[in-house]
LOFITI-987216 format. One record per residue (C-alpha): x, y, z; residue number from 1; chain; residue in three letters. Coordinates in steps of 0.02 Angstrom, whole numbers, plus 50000, padded with zeros to 5 digits. Layout:
N
ATOM/u/v/w/nr/kette/rest
ATOM/X/Y/Z/NUM/A/ALA
...
***
This chain:
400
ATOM/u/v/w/nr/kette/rest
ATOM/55460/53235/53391/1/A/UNK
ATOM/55574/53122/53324/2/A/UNK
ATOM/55465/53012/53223/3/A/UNK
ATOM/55419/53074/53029/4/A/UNK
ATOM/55275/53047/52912/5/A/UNK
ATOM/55322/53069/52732/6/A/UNK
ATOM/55174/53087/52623/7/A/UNK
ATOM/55180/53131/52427/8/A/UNK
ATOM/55023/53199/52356/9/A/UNK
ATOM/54985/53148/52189/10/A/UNK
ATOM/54931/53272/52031/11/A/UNK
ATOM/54760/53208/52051/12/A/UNK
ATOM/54652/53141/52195/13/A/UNK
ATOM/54635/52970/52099/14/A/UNK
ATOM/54838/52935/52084/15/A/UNK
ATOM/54918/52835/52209/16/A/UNK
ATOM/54976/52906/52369/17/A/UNK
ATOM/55139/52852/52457/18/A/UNK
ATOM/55180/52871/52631/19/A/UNK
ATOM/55319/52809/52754/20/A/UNK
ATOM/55328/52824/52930/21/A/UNK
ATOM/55522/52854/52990/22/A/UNK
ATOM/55609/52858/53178/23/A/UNK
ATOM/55741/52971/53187/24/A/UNK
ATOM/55809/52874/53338/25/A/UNK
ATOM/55807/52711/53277/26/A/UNK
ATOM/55846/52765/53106/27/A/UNK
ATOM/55735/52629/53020/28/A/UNK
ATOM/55553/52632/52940/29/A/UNK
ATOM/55424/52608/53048/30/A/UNK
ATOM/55289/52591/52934/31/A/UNK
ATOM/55251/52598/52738/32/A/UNK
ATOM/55130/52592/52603/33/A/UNK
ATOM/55022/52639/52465/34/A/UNK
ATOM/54854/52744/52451/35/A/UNK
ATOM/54734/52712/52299/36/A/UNK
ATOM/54691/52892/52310/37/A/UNK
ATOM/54641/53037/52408/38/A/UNK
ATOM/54471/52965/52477/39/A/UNK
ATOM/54590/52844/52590/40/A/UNK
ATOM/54699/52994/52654/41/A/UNK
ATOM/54607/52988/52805/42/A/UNK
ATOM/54678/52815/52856/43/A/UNK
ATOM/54842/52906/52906/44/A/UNK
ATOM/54766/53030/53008/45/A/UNK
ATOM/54827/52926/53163/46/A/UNK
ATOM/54987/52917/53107/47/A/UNK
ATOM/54989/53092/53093/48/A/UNK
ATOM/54955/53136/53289/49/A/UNK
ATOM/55122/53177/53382/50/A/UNK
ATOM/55244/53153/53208/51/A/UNK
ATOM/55303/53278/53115/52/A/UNK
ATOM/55195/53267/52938/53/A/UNK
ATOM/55314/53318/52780/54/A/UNK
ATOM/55232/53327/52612/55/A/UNK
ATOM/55314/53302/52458/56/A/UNK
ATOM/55214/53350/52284/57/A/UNK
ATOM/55272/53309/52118/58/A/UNK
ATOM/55397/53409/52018/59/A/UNK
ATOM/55280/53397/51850/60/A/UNK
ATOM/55150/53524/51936/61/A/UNK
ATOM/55310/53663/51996/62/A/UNK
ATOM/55368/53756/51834/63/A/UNK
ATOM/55572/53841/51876/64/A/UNK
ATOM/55623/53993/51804/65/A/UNK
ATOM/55774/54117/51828/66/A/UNK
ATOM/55724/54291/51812/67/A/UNK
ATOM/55833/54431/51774/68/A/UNK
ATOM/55803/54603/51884/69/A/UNK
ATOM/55873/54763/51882/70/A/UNK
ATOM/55942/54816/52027/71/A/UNK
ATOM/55812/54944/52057/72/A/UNK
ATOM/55700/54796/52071/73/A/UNK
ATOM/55801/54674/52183/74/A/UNK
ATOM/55690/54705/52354/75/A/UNK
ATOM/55522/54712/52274/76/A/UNK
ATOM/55545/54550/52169/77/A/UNK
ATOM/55382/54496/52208/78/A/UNK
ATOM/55286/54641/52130/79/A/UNK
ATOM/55396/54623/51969/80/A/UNK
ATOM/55394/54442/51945/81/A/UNK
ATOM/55234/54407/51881/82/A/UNK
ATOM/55239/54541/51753/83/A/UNK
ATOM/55397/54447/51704/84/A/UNK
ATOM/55325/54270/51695/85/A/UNK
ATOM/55176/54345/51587/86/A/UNK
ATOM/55281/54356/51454/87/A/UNK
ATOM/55333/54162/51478/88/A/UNK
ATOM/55175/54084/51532/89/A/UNK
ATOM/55032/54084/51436/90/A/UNK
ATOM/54939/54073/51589/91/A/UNK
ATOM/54888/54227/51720/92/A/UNK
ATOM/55007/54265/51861/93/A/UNK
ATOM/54856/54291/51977/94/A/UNK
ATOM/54809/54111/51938/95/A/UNK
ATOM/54990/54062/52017/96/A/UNK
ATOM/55066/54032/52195/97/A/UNK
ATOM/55230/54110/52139/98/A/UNK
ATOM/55407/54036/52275/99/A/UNK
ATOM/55589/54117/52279/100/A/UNK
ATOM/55696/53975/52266/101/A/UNK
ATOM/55863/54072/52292/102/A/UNK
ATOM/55925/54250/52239/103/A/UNK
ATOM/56074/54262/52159/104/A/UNK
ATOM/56166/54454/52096/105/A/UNK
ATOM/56084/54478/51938/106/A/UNK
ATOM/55919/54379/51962/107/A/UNK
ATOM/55804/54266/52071/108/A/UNK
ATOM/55727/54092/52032/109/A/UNK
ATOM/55587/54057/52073/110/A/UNK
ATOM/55453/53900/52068/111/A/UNK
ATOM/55272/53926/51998/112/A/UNK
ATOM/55135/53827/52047/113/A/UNK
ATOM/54913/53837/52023/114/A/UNK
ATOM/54815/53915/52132/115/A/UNK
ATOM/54725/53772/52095/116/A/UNK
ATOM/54826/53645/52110/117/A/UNK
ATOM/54881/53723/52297/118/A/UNK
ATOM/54689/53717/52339/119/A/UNK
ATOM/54655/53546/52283/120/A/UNK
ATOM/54817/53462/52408/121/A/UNK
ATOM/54802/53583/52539/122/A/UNK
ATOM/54576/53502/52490/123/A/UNK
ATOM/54655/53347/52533/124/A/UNK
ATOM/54740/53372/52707/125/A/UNK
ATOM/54599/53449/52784/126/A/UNK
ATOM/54450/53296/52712/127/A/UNK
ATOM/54615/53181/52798/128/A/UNK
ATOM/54621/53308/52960/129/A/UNK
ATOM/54797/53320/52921/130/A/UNK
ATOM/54929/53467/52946/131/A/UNK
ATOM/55086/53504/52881/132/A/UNK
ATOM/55198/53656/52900/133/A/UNK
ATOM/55339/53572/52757/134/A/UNK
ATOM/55307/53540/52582/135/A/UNK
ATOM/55434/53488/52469/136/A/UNK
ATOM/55441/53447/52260/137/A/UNK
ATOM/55498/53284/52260/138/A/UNK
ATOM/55646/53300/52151/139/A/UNK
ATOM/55735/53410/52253/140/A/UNK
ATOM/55743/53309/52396/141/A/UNK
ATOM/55869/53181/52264/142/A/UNK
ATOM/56028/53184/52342/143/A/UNK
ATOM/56135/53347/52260/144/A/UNK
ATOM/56221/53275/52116/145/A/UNK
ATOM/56396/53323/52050/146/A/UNK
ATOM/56427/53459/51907/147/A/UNK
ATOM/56370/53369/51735/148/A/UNK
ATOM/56292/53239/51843/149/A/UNK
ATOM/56106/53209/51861/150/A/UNK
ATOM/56010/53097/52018/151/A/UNK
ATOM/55875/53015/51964/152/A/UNK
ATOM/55742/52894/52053/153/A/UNK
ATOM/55590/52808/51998/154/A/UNK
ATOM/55441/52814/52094/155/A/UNK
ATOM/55272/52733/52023/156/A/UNK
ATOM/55267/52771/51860/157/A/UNK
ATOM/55351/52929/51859/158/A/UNK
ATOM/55550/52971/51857/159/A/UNK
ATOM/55629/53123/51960/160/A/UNK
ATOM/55771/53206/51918/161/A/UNK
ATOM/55894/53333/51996/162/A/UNK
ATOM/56028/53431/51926/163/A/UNK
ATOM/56172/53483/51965/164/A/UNK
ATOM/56114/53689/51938/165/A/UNK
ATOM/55977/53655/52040/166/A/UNK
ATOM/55834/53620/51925/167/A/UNK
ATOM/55708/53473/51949/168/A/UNK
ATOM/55614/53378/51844/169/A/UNK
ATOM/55452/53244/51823/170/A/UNK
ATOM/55453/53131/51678/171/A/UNK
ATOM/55296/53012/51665/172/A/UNK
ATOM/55387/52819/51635/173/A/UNK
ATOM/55296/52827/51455/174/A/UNK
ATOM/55371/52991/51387/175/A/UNK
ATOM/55555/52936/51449/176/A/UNK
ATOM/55617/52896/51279/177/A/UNK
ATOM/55567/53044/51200/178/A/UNK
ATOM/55602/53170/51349/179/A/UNK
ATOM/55782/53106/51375/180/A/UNK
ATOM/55856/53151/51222/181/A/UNK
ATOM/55806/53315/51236/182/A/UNK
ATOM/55910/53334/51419/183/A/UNK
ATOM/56077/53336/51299/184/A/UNK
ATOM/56142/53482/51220/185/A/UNK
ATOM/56277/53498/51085/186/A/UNK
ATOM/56333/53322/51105/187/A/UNK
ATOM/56366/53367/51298/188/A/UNK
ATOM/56385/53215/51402/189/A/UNK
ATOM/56276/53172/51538/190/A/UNK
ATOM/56303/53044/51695/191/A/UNK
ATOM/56126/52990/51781/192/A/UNK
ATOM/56154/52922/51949/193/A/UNK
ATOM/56019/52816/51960/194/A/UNK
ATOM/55957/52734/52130/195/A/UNK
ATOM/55830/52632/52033/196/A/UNK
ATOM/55838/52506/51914/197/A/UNK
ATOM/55870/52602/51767/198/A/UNK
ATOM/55784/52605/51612/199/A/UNK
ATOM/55792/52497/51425/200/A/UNK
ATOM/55843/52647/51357/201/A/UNK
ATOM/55995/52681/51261/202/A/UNK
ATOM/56025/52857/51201/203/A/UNK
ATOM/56164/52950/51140/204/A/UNK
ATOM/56263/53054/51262/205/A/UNK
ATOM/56193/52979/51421/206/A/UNK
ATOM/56239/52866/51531/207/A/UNK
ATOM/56203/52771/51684/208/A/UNK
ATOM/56261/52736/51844/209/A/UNK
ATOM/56201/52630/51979/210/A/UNK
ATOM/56208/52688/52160/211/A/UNK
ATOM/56192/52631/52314/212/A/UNK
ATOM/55991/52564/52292/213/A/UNK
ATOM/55865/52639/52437/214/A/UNK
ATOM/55673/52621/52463/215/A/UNK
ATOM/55600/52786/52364/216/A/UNK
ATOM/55525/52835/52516/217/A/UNK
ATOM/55667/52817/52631/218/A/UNK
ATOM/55785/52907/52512/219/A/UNK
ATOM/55667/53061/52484/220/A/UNK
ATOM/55648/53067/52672/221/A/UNK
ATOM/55826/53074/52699/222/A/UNK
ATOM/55847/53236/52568/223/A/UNK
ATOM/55708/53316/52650/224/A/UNK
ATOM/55769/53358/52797/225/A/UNK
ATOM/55904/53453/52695/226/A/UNK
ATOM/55788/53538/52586/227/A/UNK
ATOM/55775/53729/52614/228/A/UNK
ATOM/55643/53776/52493/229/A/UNK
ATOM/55453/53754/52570/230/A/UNK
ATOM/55313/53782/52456/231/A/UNK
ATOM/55222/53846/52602/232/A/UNK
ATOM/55246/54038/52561/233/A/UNK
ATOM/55168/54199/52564/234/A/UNK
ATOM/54994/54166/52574/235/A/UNK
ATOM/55003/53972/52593/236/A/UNK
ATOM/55130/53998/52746/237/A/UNK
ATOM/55087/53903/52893/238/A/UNK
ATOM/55067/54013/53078/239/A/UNK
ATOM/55209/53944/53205/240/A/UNK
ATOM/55122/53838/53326/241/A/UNK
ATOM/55239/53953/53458/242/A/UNK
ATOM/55138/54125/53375/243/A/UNK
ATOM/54969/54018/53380/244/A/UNK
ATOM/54991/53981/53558/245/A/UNK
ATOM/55013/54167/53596/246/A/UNK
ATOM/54877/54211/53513/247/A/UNK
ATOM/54745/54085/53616/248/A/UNK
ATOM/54850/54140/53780/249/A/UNK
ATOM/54875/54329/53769/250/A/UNK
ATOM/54737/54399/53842/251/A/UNK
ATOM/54780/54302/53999/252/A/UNK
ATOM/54956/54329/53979/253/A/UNK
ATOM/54943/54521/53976/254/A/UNK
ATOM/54817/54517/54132/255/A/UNK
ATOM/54948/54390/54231/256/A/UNK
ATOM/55082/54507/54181/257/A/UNK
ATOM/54962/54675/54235/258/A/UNK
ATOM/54923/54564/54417/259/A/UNK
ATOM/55123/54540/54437/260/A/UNK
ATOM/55162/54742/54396/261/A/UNK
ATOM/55034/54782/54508/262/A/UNK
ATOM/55092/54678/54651/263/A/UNK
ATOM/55271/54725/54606/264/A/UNK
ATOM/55223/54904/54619/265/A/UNK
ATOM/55129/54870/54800/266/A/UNK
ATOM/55279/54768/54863/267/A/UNK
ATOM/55380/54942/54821/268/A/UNK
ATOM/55298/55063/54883/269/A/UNK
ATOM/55285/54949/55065/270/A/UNK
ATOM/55485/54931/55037/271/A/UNK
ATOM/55498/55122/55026/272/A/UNK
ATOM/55391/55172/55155/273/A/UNK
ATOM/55474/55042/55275/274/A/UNK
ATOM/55634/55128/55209/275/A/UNK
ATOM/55561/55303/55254/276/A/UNK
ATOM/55511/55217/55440/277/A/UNK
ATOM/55684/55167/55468/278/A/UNK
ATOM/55762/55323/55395/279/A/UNK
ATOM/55646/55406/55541/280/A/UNK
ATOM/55687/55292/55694/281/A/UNK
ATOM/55865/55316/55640/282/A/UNK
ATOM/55876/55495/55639/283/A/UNK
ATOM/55767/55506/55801/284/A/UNK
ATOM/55883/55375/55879/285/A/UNK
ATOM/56038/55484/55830/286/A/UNK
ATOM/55941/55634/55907/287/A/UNK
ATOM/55922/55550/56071/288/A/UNK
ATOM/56083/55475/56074/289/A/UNK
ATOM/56153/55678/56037/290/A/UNK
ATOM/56056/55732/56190/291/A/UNK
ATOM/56140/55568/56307/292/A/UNK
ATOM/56321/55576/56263/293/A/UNK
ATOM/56330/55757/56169/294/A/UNK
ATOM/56523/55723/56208/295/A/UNK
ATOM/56537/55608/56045/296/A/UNK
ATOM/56566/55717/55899/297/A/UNK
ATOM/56564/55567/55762/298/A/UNK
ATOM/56430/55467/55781/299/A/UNK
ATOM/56439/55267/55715/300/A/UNK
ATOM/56306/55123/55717/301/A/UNK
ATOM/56434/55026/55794/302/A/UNK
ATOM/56473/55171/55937/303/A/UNK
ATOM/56282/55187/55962/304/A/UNK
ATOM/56244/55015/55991/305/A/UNK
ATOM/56384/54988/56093/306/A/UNK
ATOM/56365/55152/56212/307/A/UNK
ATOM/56180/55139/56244/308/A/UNK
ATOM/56232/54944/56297/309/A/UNK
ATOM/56348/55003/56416/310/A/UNK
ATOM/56207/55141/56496/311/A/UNK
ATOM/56089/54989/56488/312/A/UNK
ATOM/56188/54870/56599/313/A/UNK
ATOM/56252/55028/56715/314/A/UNK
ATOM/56057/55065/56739/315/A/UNK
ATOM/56009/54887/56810/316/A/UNK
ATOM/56140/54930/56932/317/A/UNK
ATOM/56099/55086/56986/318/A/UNK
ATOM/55987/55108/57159/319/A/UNK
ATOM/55879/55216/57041/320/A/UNK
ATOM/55831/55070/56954/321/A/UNK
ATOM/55705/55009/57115/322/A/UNK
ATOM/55617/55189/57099/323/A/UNK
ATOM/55591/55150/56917/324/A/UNK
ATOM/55495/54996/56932/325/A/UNK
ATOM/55409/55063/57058/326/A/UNK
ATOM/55351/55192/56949/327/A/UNK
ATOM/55313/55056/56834/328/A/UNK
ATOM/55183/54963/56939/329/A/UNK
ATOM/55119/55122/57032/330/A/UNK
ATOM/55065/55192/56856/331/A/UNK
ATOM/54974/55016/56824/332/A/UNK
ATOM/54880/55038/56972/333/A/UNK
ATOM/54824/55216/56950/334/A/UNK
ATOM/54757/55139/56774/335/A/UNK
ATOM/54677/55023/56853/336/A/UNK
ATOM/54582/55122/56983/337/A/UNK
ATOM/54452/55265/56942/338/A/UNK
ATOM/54448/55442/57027/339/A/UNK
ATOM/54622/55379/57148/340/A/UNK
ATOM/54717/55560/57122/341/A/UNK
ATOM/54886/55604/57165/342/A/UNK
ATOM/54927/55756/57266/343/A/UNK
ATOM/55103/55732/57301/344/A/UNK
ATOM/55230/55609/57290/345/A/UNK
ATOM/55413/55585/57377/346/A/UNK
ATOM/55555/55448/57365/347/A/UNK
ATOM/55668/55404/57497/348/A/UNK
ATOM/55809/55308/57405/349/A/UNK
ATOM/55909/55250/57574/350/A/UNK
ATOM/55739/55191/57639/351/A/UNK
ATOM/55678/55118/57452/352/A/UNK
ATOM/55521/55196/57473/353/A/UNK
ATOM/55376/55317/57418/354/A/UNK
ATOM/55274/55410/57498/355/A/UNK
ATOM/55123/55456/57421/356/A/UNK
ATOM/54970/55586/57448/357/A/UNK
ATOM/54816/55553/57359/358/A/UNK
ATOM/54638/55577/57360/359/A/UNK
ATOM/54499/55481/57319/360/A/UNK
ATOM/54289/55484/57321/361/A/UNK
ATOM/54311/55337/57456/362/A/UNK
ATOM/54402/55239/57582/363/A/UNK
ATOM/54365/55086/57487/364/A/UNK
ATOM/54460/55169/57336/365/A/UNK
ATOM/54621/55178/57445/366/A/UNK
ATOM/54591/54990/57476/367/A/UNK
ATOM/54575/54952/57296/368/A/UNK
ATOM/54711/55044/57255/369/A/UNK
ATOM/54835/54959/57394/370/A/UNK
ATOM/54778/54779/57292/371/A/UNK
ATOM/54822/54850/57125/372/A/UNK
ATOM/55019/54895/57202/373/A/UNK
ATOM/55048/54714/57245/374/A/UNK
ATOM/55179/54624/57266/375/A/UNK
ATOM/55235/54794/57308/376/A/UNK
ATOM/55200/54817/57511/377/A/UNK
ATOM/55093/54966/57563/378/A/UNK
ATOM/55059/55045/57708/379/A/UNK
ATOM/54897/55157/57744/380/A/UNK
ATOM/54922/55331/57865/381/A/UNK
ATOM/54791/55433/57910/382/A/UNK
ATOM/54620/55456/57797/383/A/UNK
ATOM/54516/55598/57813/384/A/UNK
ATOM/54373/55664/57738/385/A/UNK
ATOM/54396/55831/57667/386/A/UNK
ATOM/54303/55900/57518/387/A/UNK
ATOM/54172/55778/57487/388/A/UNK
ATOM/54316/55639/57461/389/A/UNK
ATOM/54442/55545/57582/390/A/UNK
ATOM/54629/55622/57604/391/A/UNK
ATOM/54763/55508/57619/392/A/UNK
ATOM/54950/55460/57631/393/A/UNK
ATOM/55030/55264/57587/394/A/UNK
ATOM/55207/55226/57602/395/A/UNK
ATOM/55255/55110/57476/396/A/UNK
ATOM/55411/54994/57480/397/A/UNK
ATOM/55483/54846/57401/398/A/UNK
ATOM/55460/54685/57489/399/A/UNK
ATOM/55624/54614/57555/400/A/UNK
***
């Protein structure tokens, strides 16, 4: 996403609303305005689809404080702080959404805000159908000042300040003169960068600085996409949209990944028992080839390939070869012709023939049986009947 809206929540649902709409690529505002109040939140709930939504809320509803803990108490800060505060707030812990800002070696700081207060903004996002997963105070997203320096902005009718030690602070336009005297200590001098007009105010110890001036909007955008503390903690933290995602696709996730194991396991098991084949064909092939050339004493893959070659092509030159496809046919036909027995069976290699004795229930069997030899030629000697069937002899040769 690399368009922004900026949206700062007022104290009350009847306060104005701002809200700018920023492109990070074009680096320019898109779009800006003003909301009487809350009831009109709604308006920007197009805006919201497909932009990242940042919230800012006002610094006068975030109390700071800096906490001292014993060591003993550094990792469970957040069951001692609230004990702690109740000696500084009048009000009950319970009834506050209690932040870390940062930890430092002999304490934390931390930012206190209502339960209430929480409730009622995150009240008017959801009427507005509006999410965020950033919220920001206001005054923190100033631009960092230098030590003994303070940024300040005005915004409505409200001026933010940040300090240089990190606190911020929300002073109403009305209580200005009486709230910035009270900002110097012991005649200490103080240098507000403003980037607003500033005040007609004069007061001892202070003074002002114009800088660079920048839409209120613009230049609160611009700090918070710097800002590292998000109000959106503990209880009030937002799920990652990457962990929500899981959550609607795990079931079918796990049974995907159960279907793949499965088949993974199948495809194994084939692999090995085709591995167990070939480990059998290879040790039966080694037998054989022991029995044909027991002269080799090492045998190779290479030597057995290339000697059972060599017998191959010696084979389909030997006379012997004519006897074996001889063989060949003659056990086709006996296949192919019912209750044709032989009795005996002779081959005349110089001739290239067979001579074969056989008996069979009739003469008509001997006929079949001459058929089934072709394109062998066959020749028929004397049939007799002896023992209920016919007694025969057929020379069979190759025709030339």
């Amino acid at each position: 996403m690399n368009e922004q809206l900026l949206i700062r929540l007022p104290s009350s649902d009847q306060d104005v609303i701002n809200w700018m709409v920023w492109s990070d690529n074009e680096q320019e505002v898109i779009a800006a305005g003003e909301l009487s109040g809350s009831a009109a939140l709604s308006s920007l709930q197009e805006k919201a689809e497909h932009r990242r939504v940042t919230v800012l809320v006002p610094a006068c509803d975030v109390t700071q404080h800096h906490l001292i803990l014993p060591k003993s108490a550094q990792r469970s800060w957040q069951q001692v702080v609230p004990f702690m505060l109740e000696e500084q707030l009048a009000q009950d812990p319970d009834d506050l959404h209690i932040c870390i800002l940062a930890k430092a070696k002999d304490g934390v700081d931390v930012a206190c805000v209502s339960q209430q207060q929480m409730s009622d903004w995150l009240e008017m996002l959801e009427d507005a159908n509006i999410s965020s997963q950033a919220w920001h105070v206001d005054s923190f997203c100033l631009p960092q000042p230098e030590t003994e320096q303070v940024s300040a902005l005005q915004i409505n009718q409200q001026w933010l300040f940040r300090f240089a030690d990190g606190r911020g602070m929300c002073i109403d336009q009305a209580w200005l003169s009486v709230a910035l005297p009270l900002l110097v200590k012991d005649d200490q001098q103080l240098l507000i960068k403003h980037y607003s007009p500033a005040p007609d105010i004069e007061v001892a110890g202070i003074e002002w600085q114009a800088a660079s001036p920048e839409l209120p909007m613009k230049l609160l955008a611009d700090g918070a996409k710097k800002a590292s503390f998000n109000l959106l903690q503990g209880r009030y933290a937002t799920e990652n949209p990457v962990t929500k995602l899981w959550a609607q696709w795990k079931k079918a996730a796990i049974a995907a990944g159960l279907c793949f194991a499965l088949a993974l396991t199948c495809q194994l098991l084939d692999t090995y028992n085709t591995e167990q084949q070939l480990a059998t064909v290879d040790a039966n092939l080694r037998q054989v080839y022991k029995k044909v050339f027991p002269q080799v004493s090492r045998i190779r893959d290479s030597r057995i390939r290339s000697d059972f070659r060599k017998a191959i092509a010696a084979l389909d030159q030997a006379p012997q070869q004519d006897f074996l496809m001889m063989m060949t046919q003659l056990s086709s036909a006996f296949g192919n012709t019912d209750d044709f027995k032989p009795l005996s069976l002779r081959y005349e290699q110089k001739k290239g023939e067979i001579r074969l004795q056989a008996q069979a229930p009739s003469f008509q069997s001997f006929e079949q049986f001459r058929q089934a030899l072709k394109p062998y030629a066959s020749e028929q000697g004397t049939l007799s009947n002896k023992a209920g069937g016919v007694v025969g002899t057929l020379i069979i040769r190759k025709v030339l």
